[in-house]
ZAMARGU-4260 file (C-alpha; in steps of 0.2 Angstrom, whole numbers, plus 5000, padded with zeros to 4 digits):
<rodrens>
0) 5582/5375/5438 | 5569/5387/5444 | 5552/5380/5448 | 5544/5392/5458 | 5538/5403/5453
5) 5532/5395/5438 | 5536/5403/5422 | 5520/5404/5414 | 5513/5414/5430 | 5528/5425/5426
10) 5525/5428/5411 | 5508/5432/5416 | 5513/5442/5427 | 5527/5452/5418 | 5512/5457/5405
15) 5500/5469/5405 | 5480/5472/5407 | 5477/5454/5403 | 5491/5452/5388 | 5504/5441/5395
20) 5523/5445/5390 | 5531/5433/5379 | 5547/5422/5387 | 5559/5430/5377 | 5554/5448/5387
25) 5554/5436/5403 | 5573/5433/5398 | 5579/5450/5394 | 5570/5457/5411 | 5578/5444/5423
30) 5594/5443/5416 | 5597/5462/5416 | 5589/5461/5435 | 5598/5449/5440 | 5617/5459/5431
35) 5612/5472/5442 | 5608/5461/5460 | 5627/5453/5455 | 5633/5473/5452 | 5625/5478/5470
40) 5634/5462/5477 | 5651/5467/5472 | 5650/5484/5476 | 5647/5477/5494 | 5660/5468/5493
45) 5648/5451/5495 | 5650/5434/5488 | 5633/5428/5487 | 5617/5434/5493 | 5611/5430/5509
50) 5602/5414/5509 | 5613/5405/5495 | 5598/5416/5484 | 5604/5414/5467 | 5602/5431/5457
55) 5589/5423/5444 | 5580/5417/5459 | 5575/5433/5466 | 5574/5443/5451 | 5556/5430/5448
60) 5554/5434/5466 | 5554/5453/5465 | 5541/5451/5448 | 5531/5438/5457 | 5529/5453/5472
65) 5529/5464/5459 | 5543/5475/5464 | 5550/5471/5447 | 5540/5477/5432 | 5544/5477/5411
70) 5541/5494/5402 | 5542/5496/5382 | 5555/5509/5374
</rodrens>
């Protein structure tokens, strides 16, 4: 269970100019994040991430720091 970052400042977060995103968009954007972080891991040839950093967790990481952002097709 993830409780930091919380998910309502994601959310918040993951919005934009003031409108915050909903926690189905939240869902979408750290699952397919956190496919992609599991992708890179075994085309490395890793196991796990360094750390014992579960995927999920550092995709909320990367929007916290906002690395990771959500765009609308």
């Amino acid at each position: 269970m993830i409780n930091e970052p919380v998910v309502d400042r994601l959310v918040e977060k993951l919005g934009t100019d003031g409108h915050p995103a909903s926690r189905y968009a939240l869902c979408v954007v750290v699952a397919k994040r956190a496919r992609q972080i599991i992708d890179q891991e075994q085309n490395q040839g890793l196991t796990e991430l360094p750390g014992n950093v579960k995927e999920i967790a550092l995709a909320c990481q990367e929007i916290m720091s906002g690395k990771l952002t959500m765009t609308k097709d």
